[in-house]
C-alpha positions as CSV (number, residue, x, y, z in Angstrom):
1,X,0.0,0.0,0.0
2,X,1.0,4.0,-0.5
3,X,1.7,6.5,1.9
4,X,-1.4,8.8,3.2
5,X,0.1,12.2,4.1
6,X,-1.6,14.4,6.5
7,X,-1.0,17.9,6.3
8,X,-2.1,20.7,8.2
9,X,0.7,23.3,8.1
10,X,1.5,25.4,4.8
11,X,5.1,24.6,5.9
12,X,4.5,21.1,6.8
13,X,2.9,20.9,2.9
14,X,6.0,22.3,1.4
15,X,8.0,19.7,2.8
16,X,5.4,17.1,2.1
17,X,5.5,18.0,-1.7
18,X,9.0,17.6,-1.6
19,X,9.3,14.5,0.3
20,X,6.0,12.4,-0.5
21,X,6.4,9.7,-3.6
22,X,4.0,10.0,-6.7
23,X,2.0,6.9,-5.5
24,X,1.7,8.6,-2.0
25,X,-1.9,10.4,-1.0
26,X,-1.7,13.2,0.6
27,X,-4.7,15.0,2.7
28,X,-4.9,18.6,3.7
29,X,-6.6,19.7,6.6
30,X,-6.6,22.2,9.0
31,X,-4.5,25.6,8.1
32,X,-3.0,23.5,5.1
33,X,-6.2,23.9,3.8
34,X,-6.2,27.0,2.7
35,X,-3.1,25.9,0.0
36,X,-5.7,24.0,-1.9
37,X,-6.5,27.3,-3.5
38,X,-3.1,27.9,-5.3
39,X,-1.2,26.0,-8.3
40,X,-0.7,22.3,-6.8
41,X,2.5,20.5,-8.8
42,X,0.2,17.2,-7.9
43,X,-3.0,15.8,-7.0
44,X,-4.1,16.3,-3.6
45,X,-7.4,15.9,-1.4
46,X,-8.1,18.4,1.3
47,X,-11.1,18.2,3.6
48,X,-14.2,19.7,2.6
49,X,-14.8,21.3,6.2
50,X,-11.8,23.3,6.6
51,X,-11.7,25.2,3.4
52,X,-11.7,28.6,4.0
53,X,-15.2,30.4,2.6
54,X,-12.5,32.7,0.7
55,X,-10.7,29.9,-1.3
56,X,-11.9,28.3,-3.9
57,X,-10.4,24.3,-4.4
58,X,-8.0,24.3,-7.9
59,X,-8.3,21.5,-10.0
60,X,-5.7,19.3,-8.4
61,X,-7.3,19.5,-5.4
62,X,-10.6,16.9,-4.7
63,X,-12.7,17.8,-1.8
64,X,-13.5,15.0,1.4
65,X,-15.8,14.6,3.8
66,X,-15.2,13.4,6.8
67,X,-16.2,9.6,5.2
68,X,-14.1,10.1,2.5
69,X,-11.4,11.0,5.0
70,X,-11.9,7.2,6.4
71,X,-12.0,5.5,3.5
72,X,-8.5,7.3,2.2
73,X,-7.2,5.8,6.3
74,X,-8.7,2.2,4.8
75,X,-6.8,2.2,1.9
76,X,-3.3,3.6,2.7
77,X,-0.7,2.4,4.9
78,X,1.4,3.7,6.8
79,X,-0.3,7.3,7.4
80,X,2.4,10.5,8.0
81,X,0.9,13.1,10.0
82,X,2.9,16.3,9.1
83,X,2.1,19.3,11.5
């Protein structure tokens, strides 16, 4: 199974980006949501409940919920939190 990353730093999603393989998923929540708004260098998911009302998700970003959120824990192994 692939990596699932989560992020909830802007800083912690800089290095995430950097360090996370291309079969890795990685999940933004928290304050990292609010980079779901900008130019992403790879697909991501970020949780539907903390997007900021003033960002709007680009298209490498796919919004959760918090099921979506469990089933992305189901299917990945080990899980990174990054802070």
């Amino acid at each position: 199974m692939n990596a699932l990353h989560l992020v909830s730093s802007m800083e912690a999603l800089t290095q995430t980006l950097l360090l996370a393989s291309a079969e890795d998923a990685i999940l933004l929540m928290g304050r990292a949501a609010a980079g779901c708004g900008g130019d992403l260098p790879r697909p991501v998911f970020v949780l539907a409940e903390d997007i900021p009302a003033d960002v709007t998700p680009g298209a490498e970003a796919a919004s959760v919920d918090y099921a979506g959120f469990v089933d992305l824990t189901c299917r990945h192994q080990p899980i990174v939190t990054w802070r």
